[in-house]
C-alpha positions, 0 to 999 in steps of 0.5 A: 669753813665751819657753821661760825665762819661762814655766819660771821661773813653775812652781814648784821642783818642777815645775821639777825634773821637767822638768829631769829628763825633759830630762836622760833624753833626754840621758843615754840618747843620751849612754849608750847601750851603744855609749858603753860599747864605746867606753870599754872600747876607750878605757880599753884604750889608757890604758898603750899605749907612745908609738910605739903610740899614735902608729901608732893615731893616724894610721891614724885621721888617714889614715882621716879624711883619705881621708874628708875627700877627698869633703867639697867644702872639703877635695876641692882638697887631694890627701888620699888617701893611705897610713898611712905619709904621713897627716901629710905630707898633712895639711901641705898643708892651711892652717891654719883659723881660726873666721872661715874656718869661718863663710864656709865652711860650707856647703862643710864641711858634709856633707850625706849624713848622716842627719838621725836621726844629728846633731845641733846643735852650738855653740861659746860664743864667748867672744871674741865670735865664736860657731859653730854646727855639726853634731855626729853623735851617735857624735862626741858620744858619743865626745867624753865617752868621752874625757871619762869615761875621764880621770875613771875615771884618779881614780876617778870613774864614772857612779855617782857623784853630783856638784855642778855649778857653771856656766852654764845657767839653771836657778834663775830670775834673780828667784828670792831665797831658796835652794834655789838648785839643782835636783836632776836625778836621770837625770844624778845632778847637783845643778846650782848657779845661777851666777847668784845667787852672792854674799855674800847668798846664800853660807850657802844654798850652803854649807848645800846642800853640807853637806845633800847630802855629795856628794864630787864637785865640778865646775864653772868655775873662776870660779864654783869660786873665787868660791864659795871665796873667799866661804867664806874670807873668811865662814869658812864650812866643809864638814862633810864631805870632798870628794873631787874636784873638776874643772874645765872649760869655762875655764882654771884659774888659779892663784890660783883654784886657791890659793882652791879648795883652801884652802876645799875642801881637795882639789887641782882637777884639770883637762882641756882640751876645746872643743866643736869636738872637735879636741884634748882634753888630761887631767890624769893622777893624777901632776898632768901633762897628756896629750894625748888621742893617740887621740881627735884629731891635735894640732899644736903651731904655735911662738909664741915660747919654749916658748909653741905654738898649739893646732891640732887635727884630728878624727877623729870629726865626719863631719857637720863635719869640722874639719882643722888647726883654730885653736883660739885656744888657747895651750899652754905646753910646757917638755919636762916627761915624765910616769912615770905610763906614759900616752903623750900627750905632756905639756903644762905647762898651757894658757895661755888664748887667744891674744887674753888677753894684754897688748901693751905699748907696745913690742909686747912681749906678756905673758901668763899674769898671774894670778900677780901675783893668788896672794898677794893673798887679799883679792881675790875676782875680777879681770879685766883689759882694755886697749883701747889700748897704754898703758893697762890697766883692772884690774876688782877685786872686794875682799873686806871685809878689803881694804886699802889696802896690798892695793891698793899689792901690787897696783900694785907687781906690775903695774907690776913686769910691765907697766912704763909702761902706765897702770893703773886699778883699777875696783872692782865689786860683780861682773865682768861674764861671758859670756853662758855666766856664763863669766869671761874673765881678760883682754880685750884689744882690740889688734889684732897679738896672738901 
């Protein structure tokens, strides 16, 4: 019997308990007094000018680079350098893929850190292509500086008590009667079960929201989306006002954003990050995404028109350092600028990862289709997955309101898009997800993405 089997036969309250003594470790390594120097250094660069935080930004990188020199991977590369060239030195490195990483990784691991002084890390790999790691905790630590600096830009503190929809298993699969939550109180979190989500279930959420009134939400967008269209489609209202809601962990699309606000009444706000800690992009109070300058080096590689792959640098992990890091990521700059008198540079959105798209029969390669799913609101959940060229699946959970003419907008909007690819709609009770409860949009098996 495994660690979750035998946790699932305590009873509630027990399981709170251990969920709470789990998350004091956590919260006191997370923390601790350095975390807050941290984010009062943090918070004093928020309004530096562009060029100051540029400067600040590559003292960091050609600290990093001359560190990086002594890594047995990186020692080939001539990194040493001045402040006035880190850039130019960073150029001369190749761009690292997650599969280098892997065959690699005991030439980028350090192994003159303490042992007291990390810990494990690992990606959730969505893809398919998970990665372990070392983190130091100071690069922990500091990656929710960053985190915690975004929020405190809307208002947000480790005072406040939040409800927390996402992927750990902390209500067991077996269980079918509410609460389906566990409070953990050292993290001031009500942590929602992803996992029993459906319309059988959907009063004892809404009941437990309306119980506790905590005015902050965060979660994956999925799960936020398809707690909002079960509300909707239900009729099933907050009597109490939520004052933010937050996302992370997966993109945020925008018919999801649509559902999220109707049914909670508030606009999401979100931020970009990823465990490796190589690039982190936030959401300001104007609704415009900034790169976080001092908390990583991010390149913006060209794909085609105003579409650029996210590679990122650390400036933190010296257990795993990453440089010129691909993160799989897309990013959407159009040249948009931001008065809200934060200096990172603006990004319209991140766009998913380079592999959700769809590659039609031509080559031609289409992306960001969650828009043809915005004015269908009888739609729960959608995903779509092609395996060969002419052909798509579009997995579709309806709601009961669905119709046929729902299901004739739909096959107008995809052909309108995707032109001679054969579509079949798959009708399912529930998408499957990641072994995270992650939903991926699009899932292409096409080899010659972008």
């Amino acid at each position: 019997m495994n660690i979750e089997q035998i946790y699932s036969h305590f009873p509630i309250y027990l399981q709170n308990r251990i969920l709470t003594i789990e998350a004091q470790k956590i919260y006191d390594r997370r923390y601790s007094s350095s975390f807050f120097e941290l984010l009062n250094k943090y918070s004093a660069r928020t309004f530096f000018s562009y060029d100051k935080i540029v400067d600040y930004r590559n003292k960091r990188l050609s600290n990093f680079l001359n560190f990086c020199s002594g890594i047995k991977y990186y020692s080939k590369y001539a990194l040493r350098n001045s402040h006035d060239n880190a850039e130019e030195s960073l150029d001369k490195l190749p761009i690292l893929s997650k599969d280098e990483v892997k065959l690699h990784k005991d030439e980028i691991l350090n192994n003159e850190i303490l042992k007291s002084q990390i810990m494990n890390a690992h990606t959730s790999g969505t893809t398919g292509s998970g990665l372990s790691f070392h983190q130091t905790k100071l690069a922990h630590q500091e990656q929710f500086t960053v985190w915690w600096r975004y929020r405190n830009w809307h208002g947000l503190n480790l005072d406040n008590w939040c409800l927390y929809f996402g992927g750990r298993r902390i209500v067991p699969i077996k269980q079918v009667n509410p609460p389906f939550y566990r409070i953990i109180k050292p993290a001031k979190q009500i942590m929602f079960s992803g996992y029993h989500l459906n319309e059988k279930n959907i009063r004892g959420y809404v009941d437990a929201l309306n119980e506790f009134k905590v005015e902050w939400i965060h979660g994956y967008p999925s799960l936020l989306s398809t707690l909002a269209s079960f509300m909707l489609e239900l009729k099933l209202k907050l009597n109490y006002k939520v004052k933010w809601l937050t996302t992370g962990a997966e993109n945020l699309l925008d018919f999801q954003k649509m559902k999220i606000e109707q049914a909670f009444g508030v606009i999401p706000i979100q931020h970009y990050g990823q465990a490796e800690a190589v690039a982190n992009i936030s959401e300001c109070p104007k609704a415009n995404m900034h790169v976080d300058e001092d908390f990583s080096y991010v390149e913006f590689i060209p794909i085609e028109k105003d579409k650029y792959k996210i590679i990122g640098s650390n400036f933190t992990n010296q257990a795993f350092p990453l440089l010129r890091y691909d993160t799989g990521d897309v990013a959407i700059i159009t040249g948009k600028t931001c008065n809200c008198g934060r200096p990172g540079r603006v990004v319209d959105r991140v766009d998913g990862r380079k592999e959700d798209n769809i590659v039609l029969k031509d080559g031609t390669v289409v992306g960001r289709l969650d828009h043809i799913f915005k004015d269908l609101e009888n739609i729960k959940e959608a995903q779509i997955y092609q395996k060969e060229r002419s052909k798509i699946e579009v997995r579709i959970v309806k709601s009961k309101m669905f119709e046929e003419r729902d299901e004739k907008l739909l096959l107008t909007s995809l052909k309108n898009y995707l032109r001679d690819i054969e579509i079949q709609l798959v009708y399912l009770d529930e998408i499957p997800k990641t072994k995270n409860n992650k939903l991926r949009f699009v899932i292409s098996k096409i080899d010659n993405q972008v």
